[in-house]
C-alpha positions as CSV (number, residue, x, y, z in Angstrom):
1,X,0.0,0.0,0.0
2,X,1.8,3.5,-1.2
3,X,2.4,6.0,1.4
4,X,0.9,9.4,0.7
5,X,0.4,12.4,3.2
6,X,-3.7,11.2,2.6
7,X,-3.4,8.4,2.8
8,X,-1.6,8.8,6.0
9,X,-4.4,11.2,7.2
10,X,-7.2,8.2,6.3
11,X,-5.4,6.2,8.0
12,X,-5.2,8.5,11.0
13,X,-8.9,9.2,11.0
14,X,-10.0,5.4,10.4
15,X,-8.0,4.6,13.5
16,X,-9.9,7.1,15.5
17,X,-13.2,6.1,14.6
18,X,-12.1,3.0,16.5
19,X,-11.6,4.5,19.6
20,X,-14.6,3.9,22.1
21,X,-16.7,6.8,23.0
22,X,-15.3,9.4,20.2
23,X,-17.7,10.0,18.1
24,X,-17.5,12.8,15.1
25,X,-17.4,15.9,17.0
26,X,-14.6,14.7,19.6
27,X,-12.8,13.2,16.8
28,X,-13.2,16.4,14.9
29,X,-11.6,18.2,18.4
30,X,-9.0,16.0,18.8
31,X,-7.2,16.6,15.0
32,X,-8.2,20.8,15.7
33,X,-6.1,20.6,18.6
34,X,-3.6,18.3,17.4
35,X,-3.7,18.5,13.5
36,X,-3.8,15.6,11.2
37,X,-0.9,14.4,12.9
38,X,0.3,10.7,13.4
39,X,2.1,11.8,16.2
40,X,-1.2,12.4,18.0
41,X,-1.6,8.5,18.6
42,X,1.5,8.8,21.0
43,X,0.3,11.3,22.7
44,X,-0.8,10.8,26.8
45,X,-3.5,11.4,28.8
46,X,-3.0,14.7,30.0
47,X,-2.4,16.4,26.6
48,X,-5.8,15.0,25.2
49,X,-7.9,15.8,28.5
50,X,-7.4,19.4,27.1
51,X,-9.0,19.2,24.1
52,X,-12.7,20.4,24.6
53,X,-15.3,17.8,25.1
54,X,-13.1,15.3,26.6
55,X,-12.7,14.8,30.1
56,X,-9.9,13.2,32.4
57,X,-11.6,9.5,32.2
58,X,-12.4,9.2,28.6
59,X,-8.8,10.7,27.8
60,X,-7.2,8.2,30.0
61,X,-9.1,5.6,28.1
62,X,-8.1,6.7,24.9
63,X,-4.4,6.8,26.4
64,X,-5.0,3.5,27.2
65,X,-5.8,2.3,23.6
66,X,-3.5,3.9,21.7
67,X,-0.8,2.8,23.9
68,X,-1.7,-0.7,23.7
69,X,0.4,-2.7,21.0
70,X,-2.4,-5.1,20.1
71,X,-4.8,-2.3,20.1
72,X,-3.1,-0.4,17.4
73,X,-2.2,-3.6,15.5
74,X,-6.0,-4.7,15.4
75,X,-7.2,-0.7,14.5
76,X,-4.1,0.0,11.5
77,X,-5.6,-4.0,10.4
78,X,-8.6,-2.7,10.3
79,X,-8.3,0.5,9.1
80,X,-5.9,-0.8,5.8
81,X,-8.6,-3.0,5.2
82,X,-11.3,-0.4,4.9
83,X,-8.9,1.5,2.2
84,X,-8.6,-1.7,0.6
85,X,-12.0,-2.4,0.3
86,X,-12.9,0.8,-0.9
87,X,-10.4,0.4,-3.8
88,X,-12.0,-2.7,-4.5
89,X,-14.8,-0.7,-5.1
90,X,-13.7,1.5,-7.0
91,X,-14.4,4.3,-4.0
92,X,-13.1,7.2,-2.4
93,X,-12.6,7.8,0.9
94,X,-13.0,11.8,1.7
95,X,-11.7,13.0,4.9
96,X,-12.9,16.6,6.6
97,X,-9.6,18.0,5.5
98,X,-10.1,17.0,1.6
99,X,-10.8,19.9,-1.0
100,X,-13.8,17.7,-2.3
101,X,-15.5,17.5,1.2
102,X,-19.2,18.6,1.1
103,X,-18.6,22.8,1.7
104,X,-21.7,22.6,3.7
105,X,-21.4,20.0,5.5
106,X,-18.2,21.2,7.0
107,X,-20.6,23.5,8.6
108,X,-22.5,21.3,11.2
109,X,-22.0,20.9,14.8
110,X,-20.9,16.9,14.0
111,X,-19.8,16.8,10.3
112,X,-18.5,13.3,9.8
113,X,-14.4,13.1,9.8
114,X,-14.2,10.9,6.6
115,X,-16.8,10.2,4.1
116,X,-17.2,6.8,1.7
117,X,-18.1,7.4,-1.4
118,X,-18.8,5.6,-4.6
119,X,-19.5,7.4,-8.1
120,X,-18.3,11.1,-8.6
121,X,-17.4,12.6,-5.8
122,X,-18.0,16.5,-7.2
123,X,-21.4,15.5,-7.2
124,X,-21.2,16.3,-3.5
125,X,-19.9,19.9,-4.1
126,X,-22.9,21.1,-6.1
127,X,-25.8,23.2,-5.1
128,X,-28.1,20.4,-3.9
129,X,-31.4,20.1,-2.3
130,X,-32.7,17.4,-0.2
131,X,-35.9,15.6,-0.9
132,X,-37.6,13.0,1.1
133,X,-40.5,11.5,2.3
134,X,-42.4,8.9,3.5
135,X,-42.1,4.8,2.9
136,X,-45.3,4.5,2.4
137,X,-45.8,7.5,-0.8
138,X,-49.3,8.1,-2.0
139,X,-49.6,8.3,-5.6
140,X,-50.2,11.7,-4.8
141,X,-46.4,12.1,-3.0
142,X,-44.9,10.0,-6.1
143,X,-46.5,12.9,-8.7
144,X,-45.5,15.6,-6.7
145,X,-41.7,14.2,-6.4
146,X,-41.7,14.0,-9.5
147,X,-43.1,17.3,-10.9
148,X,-40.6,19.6,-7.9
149,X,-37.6,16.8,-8.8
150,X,-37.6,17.6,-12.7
151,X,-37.7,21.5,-12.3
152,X,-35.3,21.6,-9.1
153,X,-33.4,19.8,-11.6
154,X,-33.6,22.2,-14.6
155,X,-32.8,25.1,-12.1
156,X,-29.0,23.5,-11.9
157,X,-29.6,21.8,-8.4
158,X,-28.3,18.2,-7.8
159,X,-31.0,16.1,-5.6
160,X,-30.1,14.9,-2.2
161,X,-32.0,11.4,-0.7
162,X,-31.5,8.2,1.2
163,X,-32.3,5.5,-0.8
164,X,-35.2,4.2,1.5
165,X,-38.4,3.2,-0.4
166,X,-41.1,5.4,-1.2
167,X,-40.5,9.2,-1.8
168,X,-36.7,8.9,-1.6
169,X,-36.2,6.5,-4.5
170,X,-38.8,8.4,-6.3
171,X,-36.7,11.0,-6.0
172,X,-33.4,9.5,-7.5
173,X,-35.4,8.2,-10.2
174,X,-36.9,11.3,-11.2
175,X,-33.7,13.5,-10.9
176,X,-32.2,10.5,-13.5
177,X,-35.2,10.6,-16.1
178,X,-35.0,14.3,-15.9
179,X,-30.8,13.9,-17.0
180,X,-30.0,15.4,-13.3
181,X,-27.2,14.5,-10.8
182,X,-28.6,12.7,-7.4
183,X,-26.8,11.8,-4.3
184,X,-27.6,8.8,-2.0
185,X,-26.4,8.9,1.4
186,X,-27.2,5.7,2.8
187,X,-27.3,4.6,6.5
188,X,-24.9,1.8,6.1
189,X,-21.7,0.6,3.9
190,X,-21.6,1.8,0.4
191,X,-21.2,-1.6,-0.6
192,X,-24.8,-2.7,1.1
193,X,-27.7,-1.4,-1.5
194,X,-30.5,-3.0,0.6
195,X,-33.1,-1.1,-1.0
196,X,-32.3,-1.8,-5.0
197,X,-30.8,-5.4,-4.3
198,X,-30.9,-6.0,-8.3
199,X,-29.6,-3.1,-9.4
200,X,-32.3,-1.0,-11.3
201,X,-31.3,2.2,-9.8
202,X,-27.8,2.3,-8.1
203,X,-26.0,2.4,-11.2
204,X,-27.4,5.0,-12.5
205,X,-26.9,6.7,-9.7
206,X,-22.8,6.1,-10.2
207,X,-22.7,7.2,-12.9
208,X,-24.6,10.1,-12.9
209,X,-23.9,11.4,-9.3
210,X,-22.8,9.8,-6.4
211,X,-23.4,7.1,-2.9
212,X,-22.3,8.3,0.4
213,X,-21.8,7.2,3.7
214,X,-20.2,8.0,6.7
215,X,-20.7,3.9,8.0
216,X,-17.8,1.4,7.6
217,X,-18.0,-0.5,4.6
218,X,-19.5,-3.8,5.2
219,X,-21.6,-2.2,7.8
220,X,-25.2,-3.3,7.8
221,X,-28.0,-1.1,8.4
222,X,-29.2,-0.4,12.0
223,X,-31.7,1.6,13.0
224,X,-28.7,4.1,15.5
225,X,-27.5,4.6,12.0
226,X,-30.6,6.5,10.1
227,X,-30.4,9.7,12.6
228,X,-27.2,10.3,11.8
229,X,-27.7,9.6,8.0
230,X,-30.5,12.2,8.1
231,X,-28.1,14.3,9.3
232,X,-26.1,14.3,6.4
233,X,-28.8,14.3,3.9
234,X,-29.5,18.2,5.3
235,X,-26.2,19.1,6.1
236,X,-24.7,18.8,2.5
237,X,-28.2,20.3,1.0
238,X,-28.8,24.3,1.1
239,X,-32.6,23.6,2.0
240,X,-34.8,20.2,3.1
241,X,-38.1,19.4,1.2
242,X,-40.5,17.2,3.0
243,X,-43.1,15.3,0.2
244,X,-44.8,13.4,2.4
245,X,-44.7,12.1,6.1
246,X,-46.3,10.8,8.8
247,X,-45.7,12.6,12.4
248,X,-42.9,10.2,13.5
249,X,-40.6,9.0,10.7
250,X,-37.2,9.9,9.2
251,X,-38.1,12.7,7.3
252,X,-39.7,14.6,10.3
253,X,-36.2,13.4,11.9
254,X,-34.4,15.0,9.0
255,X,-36.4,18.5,8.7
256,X,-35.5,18.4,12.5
257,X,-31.9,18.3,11.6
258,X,-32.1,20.7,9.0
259,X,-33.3,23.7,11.5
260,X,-30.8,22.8,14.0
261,X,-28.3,23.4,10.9
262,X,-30.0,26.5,10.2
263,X,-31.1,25.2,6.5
264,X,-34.3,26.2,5.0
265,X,-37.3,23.6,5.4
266,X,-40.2,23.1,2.8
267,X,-42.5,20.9,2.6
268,X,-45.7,19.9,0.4
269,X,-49.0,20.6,1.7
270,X,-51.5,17.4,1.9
271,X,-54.8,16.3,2.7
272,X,-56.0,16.8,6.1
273,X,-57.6,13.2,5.7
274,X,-54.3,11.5,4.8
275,X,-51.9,10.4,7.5
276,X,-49.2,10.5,5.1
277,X,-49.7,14.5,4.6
278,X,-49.8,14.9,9.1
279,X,-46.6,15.5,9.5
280,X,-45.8,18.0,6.4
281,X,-48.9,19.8,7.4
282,X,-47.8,19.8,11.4
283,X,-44.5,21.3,9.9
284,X,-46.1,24.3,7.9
285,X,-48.8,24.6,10.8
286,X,-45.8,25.4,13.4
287,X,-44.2,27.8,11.0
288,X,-41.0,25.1,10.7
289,X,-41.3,24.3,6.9
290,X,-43.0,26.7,4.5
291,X,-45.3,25.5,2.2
292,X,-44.5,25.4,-1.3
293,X,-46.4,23.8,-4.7
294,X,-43.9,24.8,-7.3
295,X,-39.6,24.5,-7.4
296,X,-39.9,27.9,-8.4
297,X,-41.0,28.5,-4.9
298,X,-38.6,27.2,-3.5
299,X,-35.1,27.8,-5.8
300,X,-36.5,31.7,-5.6
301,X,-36.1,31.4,-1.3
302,X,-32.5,29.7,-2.1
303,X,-31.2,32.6,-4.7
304,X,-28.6,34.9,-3.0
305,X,-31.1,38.0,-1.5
306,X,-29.4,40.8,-3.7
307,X,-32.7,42.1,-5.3
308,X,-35.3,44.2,-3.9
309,X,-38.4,42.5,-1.8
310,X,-41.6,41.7,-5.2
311,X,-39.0,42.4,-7.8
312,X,-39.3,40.0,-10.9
313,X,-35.9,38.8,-11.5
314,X,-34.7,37.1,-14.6
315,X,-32.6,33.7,-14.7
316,X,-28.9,34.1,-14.9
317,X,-28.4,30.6,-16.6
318,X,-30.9,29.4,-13.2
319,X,-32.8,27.5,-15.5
320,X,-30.4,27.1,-18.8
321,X,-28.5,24.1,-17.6
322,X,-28.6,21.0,-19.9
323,X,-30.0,23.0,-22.9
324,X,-29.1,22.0,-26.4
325,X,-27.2,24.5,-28.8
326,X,-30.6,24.7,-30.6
327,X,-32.3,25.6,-27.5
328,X,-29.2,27.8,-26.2
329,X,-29.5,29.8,-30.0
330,X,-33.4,30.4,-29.3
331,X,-32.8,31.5,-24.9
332,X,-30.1,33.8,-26.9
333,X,-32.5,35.5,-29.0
334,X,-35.1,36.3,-26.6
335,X,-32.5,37.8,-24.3
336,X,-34.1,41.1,-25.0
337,X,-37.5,40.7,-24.5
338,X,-40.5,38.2,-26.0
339,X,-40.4,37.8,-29.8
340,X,-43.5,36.3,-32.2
341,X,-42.2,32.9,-32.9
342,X,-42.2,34.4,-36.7
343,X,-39.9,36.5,-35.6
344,X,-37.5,34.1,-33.5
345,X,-37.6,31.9,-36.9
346,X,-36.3,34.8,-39.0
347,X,-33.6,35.4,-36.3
348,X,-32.3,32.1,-35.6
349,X,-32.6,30.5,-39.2
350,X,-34.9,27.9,-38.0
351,X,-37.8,26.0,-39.8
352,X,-41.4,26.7,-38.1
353,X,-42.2,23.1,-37.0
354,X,-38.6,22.4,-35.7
355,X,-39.0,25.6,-34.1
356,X,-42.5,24.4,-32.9
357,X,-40.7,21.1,-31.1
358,X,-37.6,23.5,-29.1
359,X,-39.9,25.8,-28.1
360,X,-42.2,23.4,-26.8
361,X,-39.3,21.7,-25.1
362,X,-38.2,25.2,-23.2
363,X,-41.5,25.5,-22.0
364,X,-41.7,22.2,-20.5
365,X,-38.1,23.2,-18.9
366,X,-39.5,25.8,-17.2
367,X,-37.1,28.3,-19.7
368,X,-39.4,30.2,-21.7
369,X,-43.0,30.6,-21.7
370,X,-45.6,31.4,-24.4
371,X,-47.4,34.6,-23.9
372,X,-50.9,35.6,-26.3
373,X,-50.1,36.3,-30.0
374,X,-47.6,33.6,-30.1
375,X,-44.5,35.7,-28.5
376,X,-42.8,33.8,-26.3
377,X,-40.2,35.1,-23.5
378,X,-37.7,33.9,-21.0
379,X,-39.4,32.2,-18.0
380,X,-39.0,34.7,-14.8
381,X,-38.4,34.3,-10.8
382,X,-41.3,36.5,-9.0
383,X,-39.2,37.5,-5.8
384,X,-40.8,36.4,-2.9
């Protein structure tokens, strides 16, 4: 195994994670007041009980481990391993300190030392938004996960979920019809896709974005481990929507997570008669999730607040992501205000019905829109 200053600093940080009662935050303290040192191993009890959050028995215990041979055989054993079996897969393993660390997530109270991850990890540097919901999705929750999935998409944003039946998957597999990048942060090892056993969707999902974990590869799923997946699902996200949910569940678990973060919350209103709808409803009815029916709604909260309060703002490339050159040629022309589509032919040297098509496909982009007469504009953000 070649010896790199990262892989040196995985090593470290796999090593850690063994340690009994250090859990992200401590372990997070201890390379602050250290650095990503190997030297910190060797160090004794009185240096680590000043590092905040650790007090005189836990640093004698961790003394205690560190300085035992077999101890630090069996951790360095396990911890090569890990790296091993993430090249195996064809993974990375991202630690805190890595340039292609979630920005974001960096910003939590507990962001996870080292990540797992399988795919592209730049996917996880994107502006993303989390979507989840409910196992148990209405028909209702699938269409509306759909319809805010494909236009969150065409604003530029990468989708965020867990994997788990229902609205989560929905959401993966909508982001991937619509030609999006999704990110699936599971509550176990990468190399454990419980929910798509054969393989339908995690492919896809590789190659078109990313799966994350924080969990030891080969780690199978517990129930400790979904909190602290929801965790990460906001954390890495600039805003949480909630599709469907029950009053207990993960999702209510993750919008929690997202205000303690101090990330925006949205959710979908629902039927007072449907217990899938309670909990989204609860959230909008206590003012901790506003409600939203559109992704315009909700990618017009998330734009930087440069403009005046009811000004009409138009997109700066918001919604131009993934256009064709035919469809970039038409945006182009209409840059200066709506055209008649007579006119947009004349300018761009297209026939009327191929016209007909691209314009039909901006407007189901959410790019243009057709205004009476025929003229047809660029597509524009009311500030809310």
């Amino acid at each position: 195994m070649s010896v790199t200053p990262e892989r040196d600093i995985e090593l470290l940080l796999l090593i850690l994670s063994q340690l009994p009662g250090i859990g992200p935050a401590k372990t997070n303290a201890l390379i602050s007041r250290f650095g990503a040192d190997p030297s910190l191993l060797d160090a004794g009890p009185d240096a680590f009980e000043q590092v905040p959050g650790i007090g005189k028995t836990l640093s004698r215990e961790i003394a205690a481990n560190l300085g035992s041979i077999s101890w630090r055989r069996d951790a360095l054993d396990d911890a090569e391993e890990q790296i091993e079996r993430a090249a195996g897969l064809g993974a990375a393993i991202i630690t805190i300190l890595d340039k292609t660390y979630p920005p974001l997530l960096r910003e939590i109270y507990d962001p996870p030392p080292l990540l797992f991850v399988r795919g592209n990890p730049a996917a996880l540097t994107n502006p993303s938004i989390a979507v989840v919901g409910t196992r148990k999705a209405s028909a209702y929750g699938k269409q509306a996960t759909g319809f805010f999935c494909r236009d969150l998409v065409t604003g530029g944003y990468t989708i965020v979920s867990g994997l788990a039946y229902g609205i989560d998957i929905m959401a993966h597999r909508s982001t991937l019809e619509a030609g999006g990048t999704t990110v699936a942060v599971l509550g176990c090892g990468i190399d454990i896709i419980y929910t798509d056993p054969t393989g339908q969707l995690w492919p896809k999902i590789l190659e078109h974005g990313a799966i994350v974990s924080e969990e030891r590869i080969g780690q199978a799923p517990a129930p400790g481990n979904f909190p602290r997946r929801n965790r990460l699902i906001s954390g890495m996200t600039s805003g949480t929507l909630i599709v469907e949910s029950d009053i207990k569940g993960g999702s209510m678990i993750t919008a929690s997570c997202a205000l303690e973060q101090n990330r925006e919350v949205f959710a979908v209103p629902g039927s007072i008669f449907a217990r899938s709808s309670q909990g989204t409803n609860r959230l909008i009815q206590q003012c901790q999730a506003k409600p939203v029916s559109s992704a315009q709604e909700i990618i017009a909260e998330l734009l930087p607040a440069n403009a005046t309060a009811n000004q009409t703002i138009s997109h700066p490339g918001v919604f131009r992501s993934g256009l064709s050159a035919d469809e970039s040629r038409i945006v182009e022309t209409l840059e200066n205000g709506p055209l008649h589509i007579d006119l947009i032919a004349e300018k761009t040297g297209m026939p009327i019905d191929t016209l007909l098509v691209l314009l039909f496909e901006l407007e189901m982009k959410q790019t243009i829109e057709q205004e009476a007469g025929q003229l047809f504009s660029i597509r524009q953000i009311p500030r809310q």
